[in-house]
C-alpha positions as CSV (number, residue, x, y, z in Angstrom):
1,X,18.4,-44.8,-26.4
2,X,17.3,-42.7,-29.8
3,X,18.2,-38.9,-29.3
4,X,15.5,-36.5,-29.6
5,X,15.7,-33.6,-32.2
6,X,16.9,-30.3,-30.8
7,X,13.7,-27.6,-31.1
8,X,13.8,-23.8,-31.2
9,X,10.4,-23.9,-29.6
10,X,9.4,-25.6,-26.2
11,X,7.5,-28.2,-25.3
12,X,3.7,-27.5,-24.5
13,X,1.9,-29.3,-22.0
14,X,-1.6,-30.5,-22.8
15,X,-3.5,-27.9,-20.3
16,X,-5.8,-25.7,-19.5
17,X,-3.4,-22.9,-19.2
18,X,-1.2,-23.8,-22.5
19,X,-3.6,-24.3,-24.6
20,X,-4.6,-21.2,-27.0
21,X,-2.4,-19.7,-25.0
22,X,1.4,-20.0,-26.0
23,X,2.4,-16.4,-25.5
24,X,1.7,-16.3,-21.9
25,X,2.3,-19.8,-20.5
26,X,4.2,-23.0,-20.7
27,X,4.6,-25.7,-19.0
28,X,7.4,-23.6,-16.2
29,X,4.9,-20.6,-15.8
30,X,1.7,-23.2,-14.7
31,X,0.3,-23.8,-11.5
32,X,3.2,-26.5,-10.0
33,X,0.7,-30.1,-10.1
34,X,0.5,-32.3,-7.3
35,X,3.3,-34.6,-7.7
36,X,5.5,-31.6,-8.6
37,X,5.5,-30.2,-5.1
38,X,8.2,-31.8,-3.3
39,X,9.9,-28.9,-1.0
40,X,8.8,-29.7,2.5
41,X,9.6,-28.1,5.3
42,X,13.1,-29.1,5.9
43,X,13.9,-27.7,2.2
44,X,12.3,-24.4,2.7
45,X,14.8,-24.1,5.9
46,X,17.4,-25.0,4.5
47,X,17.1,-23.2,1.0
48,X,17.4,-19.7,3.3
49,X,20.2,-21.0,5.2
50,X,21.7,-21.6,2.1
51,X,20.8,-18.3,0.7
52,X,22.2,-16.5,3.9
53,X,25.4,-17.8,4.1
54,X,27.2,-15.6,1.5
55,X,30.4,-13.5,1.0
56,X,27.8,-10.2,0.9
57,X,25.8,-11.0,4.1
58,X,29.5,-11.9,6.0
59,X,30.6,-8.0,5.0
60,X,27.0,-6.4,6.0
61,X,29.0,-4.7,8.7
62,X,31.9,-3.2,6.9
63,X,30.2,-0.5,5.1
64,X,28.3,0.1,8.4
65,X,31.4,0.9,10.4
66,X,33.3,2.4,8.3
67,X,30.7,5.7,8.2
68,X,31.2,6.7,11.2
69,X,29.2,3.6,13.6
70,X,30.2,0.8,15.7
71,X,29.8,-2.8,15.8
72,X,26.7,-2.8,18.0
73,X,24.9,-0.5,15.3
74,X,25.4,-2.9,12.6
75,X,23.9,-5.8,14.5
76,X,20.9,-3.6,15.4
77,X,20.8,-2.2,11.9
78,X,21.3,-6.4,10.1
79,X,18.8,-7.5,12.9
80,X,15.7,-4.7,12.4
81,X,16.6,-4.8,8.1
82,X,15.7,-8.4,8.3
83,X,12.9,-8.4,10.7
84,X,11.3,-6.1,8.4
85,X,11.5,-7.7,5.8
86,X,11.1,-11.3,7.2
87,X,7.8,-10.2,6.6
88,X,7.5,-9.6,3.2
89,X,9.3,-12.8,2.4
90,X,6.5,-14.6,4.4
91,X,4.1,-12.9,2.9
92,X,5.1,-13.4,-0.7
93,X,6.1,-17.2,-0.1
94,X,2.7,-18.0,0.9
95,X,1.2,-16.5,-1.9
96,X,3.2,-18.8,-3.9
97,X,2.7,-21.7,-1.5
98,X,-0.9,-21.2,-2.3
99,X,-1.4,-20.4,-6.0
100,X,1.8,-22.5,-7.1
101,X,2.9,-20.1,-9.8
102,X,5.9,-18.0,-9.8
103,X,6.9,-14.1,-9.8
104,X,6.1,-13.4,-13.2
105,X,2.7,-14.9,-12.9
106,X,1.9,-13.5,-9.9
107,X,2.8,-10.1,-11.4
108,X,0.4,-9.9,-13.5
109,X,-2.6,-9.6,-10.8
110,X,-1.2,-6.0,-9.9
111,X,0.4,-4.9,-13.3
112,X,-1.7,-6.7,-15.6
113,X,0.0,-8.8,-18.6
114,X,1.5,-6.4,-20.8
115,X,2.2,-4.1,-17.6
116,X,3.9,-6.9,-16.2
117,X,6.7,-6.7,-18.1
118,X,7.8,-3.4,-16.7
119,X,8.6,-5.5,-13.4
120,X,9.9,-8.7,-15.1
121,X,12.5,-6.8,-16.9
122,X,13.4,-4.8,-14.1
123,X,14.4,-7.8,-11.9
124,X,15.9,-10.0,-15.1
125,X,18.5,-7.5,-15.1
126,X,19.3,-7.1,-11.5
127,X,19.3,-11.2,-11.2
128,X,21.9,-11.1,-14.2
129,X,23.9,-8.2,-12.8
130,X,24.1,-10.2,-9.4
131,X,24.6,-13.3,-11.1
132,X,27.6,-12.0,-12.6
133,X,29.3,-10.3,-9.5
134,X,28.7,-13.7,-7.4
135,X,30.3,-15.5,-10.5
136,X,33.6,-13.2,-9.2
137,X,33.1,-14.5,-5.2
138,X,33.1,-17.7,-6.6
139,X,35.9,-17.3,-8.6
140,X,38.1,-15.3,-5.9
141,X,38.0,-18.3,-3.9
142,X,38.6,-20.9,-6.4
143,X,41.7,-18.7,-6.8
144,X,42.7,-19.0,-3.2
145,X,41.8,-22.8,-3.5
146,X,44.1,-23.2,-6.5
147,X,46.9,-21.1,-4.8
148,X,46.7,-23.1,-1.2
149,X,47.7,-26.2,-3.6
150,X,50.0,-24.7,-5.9
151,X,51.2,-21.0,-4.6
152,X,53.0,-20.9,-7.9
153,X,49.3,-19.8,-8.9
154,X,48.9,-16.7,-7.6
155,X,52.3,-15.5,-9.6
156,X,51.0,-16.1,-12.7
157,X,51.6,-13.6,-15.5
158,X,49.1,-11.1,-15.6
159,X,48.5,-9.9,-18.8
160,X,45.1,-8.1,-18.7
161,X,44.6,-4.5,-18.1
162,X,44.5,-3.4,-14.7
163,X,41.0,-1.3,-15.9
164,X,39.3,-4.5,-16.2
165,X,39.2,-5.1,-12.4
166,X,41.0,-8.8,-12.8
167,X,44.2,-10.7,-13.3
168,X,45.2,-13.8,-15.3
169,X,44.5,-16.2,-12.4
170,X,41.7,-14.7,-11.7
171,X,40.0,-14.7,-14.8
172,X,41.0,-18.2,-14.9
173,X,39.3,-19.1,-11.4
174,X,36.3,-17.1,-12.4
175,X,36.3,-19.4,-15.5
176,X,36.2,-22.5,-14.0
177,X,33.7,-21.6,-11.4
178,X,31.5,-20.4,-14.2
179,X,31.9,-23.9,-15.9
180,X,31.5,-25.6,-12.8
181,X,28.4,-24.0,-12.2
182,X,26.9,-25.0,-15.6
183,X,25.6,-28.6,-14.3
184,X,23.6,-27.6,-11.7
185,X,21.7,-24.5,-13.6
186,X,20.6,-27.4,-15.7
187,X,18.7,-28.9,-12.7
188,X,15.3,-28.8,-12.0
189,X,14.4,-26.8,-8.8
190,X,13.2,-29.9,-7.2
191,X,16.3,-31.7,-7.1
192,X,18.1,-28.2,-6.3
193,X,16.6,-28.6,-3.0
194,X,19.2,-31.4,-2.4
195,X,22.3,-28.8,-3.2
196,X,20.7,-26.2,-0.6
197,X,20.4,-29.0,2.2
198,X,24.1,-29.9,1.5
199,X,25.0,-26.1,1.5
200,X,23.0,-25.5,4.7
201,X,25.3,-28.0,6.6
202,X,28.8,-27.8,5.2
203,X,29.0,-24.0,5.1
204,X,28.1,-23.3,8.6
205,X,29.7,-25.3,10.5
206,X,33.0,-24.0,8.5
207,X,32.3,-20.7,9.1
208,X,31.2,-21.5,13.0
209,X,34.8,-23.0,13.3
210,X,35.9,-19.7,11.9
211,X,34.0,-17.5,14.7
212,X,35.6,-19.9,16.9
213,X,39.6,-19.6,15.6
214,X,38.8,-15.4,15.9
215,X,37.7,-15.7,19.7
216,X,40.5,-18.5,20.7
217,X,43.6,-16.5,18.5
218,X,42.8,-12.7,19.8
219,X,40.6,-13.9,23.3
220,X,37.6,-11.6,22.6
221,X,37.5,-11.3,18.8
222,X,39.9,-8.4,18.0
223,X,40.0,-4.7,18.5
224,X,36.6,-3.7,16.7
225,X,34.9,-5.0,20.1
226,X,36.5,-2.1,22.7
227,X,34.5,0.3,20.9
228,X,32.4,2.6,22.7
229,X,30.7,4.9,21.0
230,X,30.1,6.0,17.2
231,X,32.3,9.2,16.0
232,X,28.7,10.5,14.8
233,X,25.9,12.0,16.9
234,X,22.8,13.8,16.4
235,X,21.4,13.8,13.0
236,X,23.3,12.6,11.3
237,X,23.6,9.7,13.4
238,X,19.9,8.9,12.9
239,X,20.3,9.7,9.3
240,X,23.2,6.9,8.8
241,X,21.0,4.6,10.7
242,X,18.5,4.9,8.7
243,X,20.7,4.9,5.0
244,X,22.7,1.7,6.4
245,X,19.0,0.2,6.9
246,X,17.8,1.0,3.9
247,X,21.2,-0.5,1.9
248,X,20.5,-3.7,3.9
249,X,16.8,-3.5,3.4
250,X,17.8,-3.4,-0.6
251,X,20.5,-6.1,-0.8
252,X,17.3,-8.6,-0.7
253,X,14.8,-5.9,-1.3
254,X,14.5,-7.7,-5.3
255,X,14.5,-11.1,-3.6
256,X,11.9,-10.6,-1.0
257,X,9.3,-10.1,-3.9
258,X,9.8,-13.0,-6.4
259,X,9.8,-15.9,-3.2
260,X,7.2,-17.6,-5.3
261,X,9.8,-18.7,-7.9
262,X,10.6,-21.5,-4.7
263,X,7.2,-21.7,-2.6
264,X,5.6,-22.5,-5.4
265,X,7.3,-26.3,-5.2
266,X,6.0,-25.9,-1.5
267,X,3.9,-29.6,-0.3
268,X,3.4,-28.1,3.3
269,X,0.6,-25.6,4.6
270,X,0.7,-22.0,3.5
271,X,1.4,-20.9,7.3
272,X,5.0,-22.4,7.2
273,X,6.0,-19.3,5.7
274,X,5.6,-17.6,8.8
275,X,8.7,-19.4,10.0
276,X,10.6,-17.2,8.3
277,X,9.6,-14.2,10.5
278,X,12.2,-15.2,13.5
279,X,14.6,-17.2,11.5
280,X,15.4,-14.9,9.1
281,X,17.0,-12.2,11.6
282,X,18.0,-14.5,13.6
283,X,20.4,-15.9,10.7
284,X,21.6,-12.9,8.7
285,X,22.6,-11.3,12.0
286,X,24.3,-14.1,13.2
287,X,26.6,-14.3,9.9
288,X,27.1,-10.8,10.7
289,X,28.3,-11.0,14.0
290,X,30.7,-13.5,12.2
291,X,32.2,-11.1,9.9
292,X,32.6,-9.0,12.1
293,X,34.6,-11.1,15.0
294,X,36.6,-13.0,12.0
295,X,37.8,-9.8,10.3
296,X,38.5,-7.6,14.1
297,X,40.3,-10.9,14.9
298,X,42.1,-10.8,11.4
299,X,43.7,-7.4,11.6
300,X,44.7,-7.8,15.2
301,X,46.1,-11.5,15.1
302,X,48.2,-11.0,11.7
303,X,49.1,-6.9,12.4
304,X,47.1,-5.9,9.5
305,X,47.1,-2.0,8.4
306,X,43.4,-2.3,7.6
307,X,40.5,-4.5,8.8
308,X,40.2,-7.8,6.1
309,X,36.4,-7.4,5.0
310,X,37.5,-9.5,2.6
311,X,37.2,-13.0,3.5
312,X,39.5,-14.2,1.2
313,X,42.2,-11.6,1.8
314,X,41.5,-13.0,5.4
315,X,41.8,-16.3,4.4
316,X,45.5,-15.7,2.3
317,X,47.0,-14.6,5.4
318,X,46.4,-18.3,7.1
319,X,49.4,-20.2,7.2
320,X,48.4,-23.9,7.1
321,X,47.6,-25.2,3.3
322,X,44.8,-27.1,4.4
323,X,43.0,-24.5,6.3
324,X,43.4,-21.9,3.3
325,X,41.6,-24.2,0.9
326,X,38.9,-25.4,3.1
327,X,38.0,-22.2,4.0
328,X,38.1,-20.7,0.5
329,X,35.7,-24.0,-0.4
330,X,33.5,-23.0,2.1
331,X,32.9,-19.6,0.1
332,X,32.8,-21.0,-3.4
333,X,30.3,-23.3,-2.0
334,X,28.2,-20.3,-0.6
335,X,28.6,-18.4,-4.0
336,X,27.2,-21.6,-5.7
337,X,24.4,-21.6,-3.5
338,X,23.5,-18.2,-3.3
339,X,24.2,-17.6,-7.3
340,X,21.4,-20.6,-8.1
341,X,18.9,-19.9,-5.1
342,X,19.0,-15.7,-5.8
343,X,19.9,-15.5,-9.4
344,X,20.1,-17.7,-11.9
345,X,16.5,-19.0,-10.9
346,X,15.0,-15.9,-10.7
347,X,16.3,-14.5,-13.8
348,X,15.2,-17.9,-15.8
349,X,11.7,-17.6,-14.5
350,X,11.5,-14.0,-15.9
351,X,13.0,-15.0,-19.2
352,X,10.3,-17.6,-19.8
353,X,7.4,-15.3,-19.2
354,X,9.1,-13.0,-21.8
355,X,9.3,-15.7,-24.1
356,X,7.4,-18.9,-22.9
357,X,7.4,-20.2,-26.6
358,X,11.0,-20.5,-26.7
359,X,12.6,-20.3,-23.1
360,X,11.8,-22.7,-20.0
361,X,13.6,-22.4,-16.9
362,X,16.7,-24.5,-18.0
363,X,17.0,-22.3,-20.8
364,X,16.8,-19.2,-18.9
365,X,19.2,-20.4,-16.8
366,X,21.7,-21.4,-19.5
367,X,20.7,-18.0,-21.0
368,X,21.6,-16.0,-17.5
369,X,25.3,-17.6,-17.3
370,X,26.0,-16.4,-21.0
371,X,24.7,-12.9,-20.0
372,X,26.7,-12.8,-17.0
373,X,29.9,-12.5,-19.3
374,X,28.5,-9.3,-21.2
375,X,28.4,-7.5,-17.8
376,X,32.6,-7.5,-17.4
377,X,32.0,-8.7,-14.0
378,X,35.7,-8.5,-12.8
379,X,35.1,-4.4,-14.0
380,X,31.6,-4.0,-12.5
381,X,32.8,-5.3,-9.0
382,X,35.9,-3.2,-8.9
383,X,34.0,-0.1,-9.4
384,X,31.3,-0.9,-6.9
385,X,34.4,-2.1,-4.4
386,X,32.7,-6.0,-4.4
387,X,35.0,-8.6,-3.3
């Protein structure tokens, strides 16, 4: 097989769109052809139950309760966010459905091309920021994987500064997540479809057996469930109702807009998109309502001081080897998902429409994990309290 020469520029397509027009378009930014459209309907399900299932959308609730409201509040406030913006997904998936093109593209009808940019850049950095902070849930719970097989692990000798927000072992976790990672930004979105139909099975039913452990150990879930009422009223009740919407309304606020980086590979009718208007809130508030029981059954079954948000502080307290590394898989499996599906595809899309001439969406994916180490991730989640 004879090597081909390594090239600073990209490969043009013969096309209409390419042709004359190099600083706009390549080959990744053109309308997806025929035989290039291969997510059906069982891909596009499965790619947002694969995007759901994360460490952020299990600890929804924490933030929720601990102003002031209950448990019942937080569903209502997971269940409305996402109804609301089920929406706008649906809406912005069919445009991409339709037209084939992604984000960047599609930009450019209401900022125009040089305008365009202002929105590109602006979601290029929050796709690298969040790329970076699920690269540390990724690597938290390859460090709980590593430990549940050799506890010796998680005594290492730390010799970073306790500024940076990490430890030895966890920098070491985060780094072989990271590497791990590498092979499948390389992918082409069309066989990524295969990872999120993977993800969509594996990480639910781990985390279902976890809803069910918290219900059989404490009978009822925990403690968080005798709640009656919220410690806040009036007002300011309404007023943290509405903030706590709006932080959940945000966490996929960036997301909802650029869905034509994936519908774009869509082979099914435009109208499939509505699907997502009862599934989505149907989902996120579901993994919800798991955090919530698994974390209330935490505190209560192992006499914790504190509620475990954390999953993985959750998971350490388990007592069977087994369990501890299966569960932590589940997690690093979720991160994977959710980094690739959220992030790193996003952010290479925008990267090739700032420089089509010299970045496709492999390269802006390659491009996105480098980045991700400028961020001091381990520092950037300590501050803003991420686990």
């Amino acid at each position: 097989m004879r090597l081909s020469r390594p090239r600073l520029r990209v490969a043009q397509a013969e096309s209409a769109f390419a042709t004359g027009n190099a600083r706009w378009t390549n080959r990744d930014l053109d309308p997806v052809p025929l035989l290039g459209r291969k997510w059906g309907v069982v891909s596009l399900i499965s790619y947002w139950i694969s995007d759901a299932f994360n460490a952020a959308t299990w600890q929804f609730a924490s933030s929720i309760i601990a102003v002031g409201l209950t448990y019942k509040e937080a569903i209502a406030i997971v269940a409305i966010s996402f109804f609301i913006m089920s929406f706008v997904i649906a809406a912005n998936g069919a445009v991409g459905a339709i037209y084939h093109v992604p984000f960047p593209v599609i930009a450019r009808a209401s900022w125009g091309f040089w305008g365009s940019y202002v929105a590109i850049v602006s979601r290029v950095i929050l796709a690298v920021f969040w790329f970076a902070i699920q690269n540390v849930n990724g690597g938290n719970a390859v460090r709980v994987m590593i430990g549940a097989i050799w506890p010796s692990y998680l005594r290492l000798h730390n010799s970073i500064p306790a500024s940076q927000g990490i430890t030895t072992n966890g920098m070491v976790a985060f780094l072989i997540f990271w590497l791990f990672q590498l092979p499948f930004l390389y992918m082409h979105p069309n066989k990524l479809r295969w990872l999120f139909a993977v993800k969509s099975i594996l990480v639910p039913i781990a985390w279902i057996a976890i809803l069910i452990w918290a219900f059989v150990a404490e009978k009822g879930g925990g403690g968080i469930f005798k709640q009656q009422s919220a410690s806040v009223s009036g007002s300011k009740y309404s007023w943290l109702f509405l903030a706590n919407m709006t932080s959940v309304l945000g966490n996929y606020a960036t997301l909802s807009v650029n869905q034509s980086d994936f519908s774009r590979y869509s082979r099914v009718n435009p109208r499939w998109q509505l699907l997502y208007i009862p599934m989505l809130p149907i989902i996120f508030t579901f993994i919800s309502f798991i955090g919530i029981a698994a974390s209330s059954a935490g505190q209560t079954h192992y006499h914790l001081a504190s509620i475990p948000w954390d999953p993985m502080e959750l998971i350490s307290h388990w007592p069977n080897r087994a369990c501890r590394f299966f569960g932590a898989f589940s997690f690093a499996l979720a991160s994977l998902g959710v980094n690739i599906s959220a992030n790193s595809l996003s952010a290479a899309n925008d990267f090739t429409a700032l420089a089509p001439q010299y970045i496709n969406i492999r390269r802006g994916q390659i491009l996105c994990a480098l980045l991700s180490w400028a961020l001091v991730p381990g520092r950037s989640s300590s501050r803003r309290g991420i686990s």
